[in-house]
N, C-alpha and C positions, 0 to 999 in steps of 0.2 A: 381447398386451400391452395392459394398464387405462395410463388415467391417471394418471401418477407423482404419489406422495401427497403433501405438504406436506414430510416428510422428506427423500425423492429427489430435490428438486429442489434444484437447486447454483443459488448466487448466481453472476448473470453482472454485470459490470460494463462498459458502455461502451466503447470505447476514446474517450480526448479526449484536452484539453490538460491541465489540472486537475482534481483528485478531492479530494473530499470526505475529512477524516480516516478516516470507517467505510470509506469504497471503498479506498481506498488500503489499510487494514490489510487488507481481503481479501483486495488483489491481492499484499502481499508474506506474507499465511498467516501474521498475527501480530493480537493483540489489538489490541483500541485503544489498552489504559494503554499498550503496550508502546512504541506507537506514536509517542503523544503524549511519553513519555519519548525517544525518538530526535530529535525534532524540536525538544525543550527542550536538549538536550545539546549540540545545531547538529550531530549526525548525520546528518541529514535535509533537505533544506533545504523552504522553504514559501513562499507568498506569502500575507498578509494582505488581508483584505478585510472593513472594519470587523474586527466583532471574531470573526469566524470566518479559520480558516486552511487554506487549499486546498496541497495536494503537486503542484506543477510532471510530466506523466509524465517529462520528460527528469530530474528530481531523484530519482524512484523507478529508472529505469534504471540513475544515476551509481551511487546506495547498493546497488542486485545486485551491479552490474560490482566496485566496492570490494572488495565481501565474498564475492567467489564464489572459491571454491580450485578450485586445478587440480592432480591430482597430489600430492595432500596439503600445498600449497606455500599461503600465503595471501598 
């Protein structure tokens, strides 16, 4: 086994307290627009800092827990 090429290789992200818009859409397997549309809707919640806006990890946990079904049930 060579060296995994530029393709092969999976974005890994940190674990913290706060993530970046792009980190965060990685970690829930969703774009950015997608993203930044969740967090305009107050689907999402965020904390501002000047004029960029970081996702709380405990606010990406709430929004799975929300939306994960169990048993076909939501």
């Amino acid at each position: 086994m060579g060296r995994p090429s530029k393709q092969d290789k999976i974005k890994q992200v940190p674990r913290r307290l706060v993530y970046t818009t792009n980190e965060a859409a990685t970690l829930l397997c969703c774009g950015r627009p997608f993203l930044l549309e969740e967090l305009d809707n107050g689907n999402l919640g965020f904390i501002r800092r000047g004029q960029r806006r970081y996702v709380p990890a405990t606010a990406l946990e709430k929004y799975v827990e929300e939306r994960t079904q169990i048993g076909g049930q939501t």
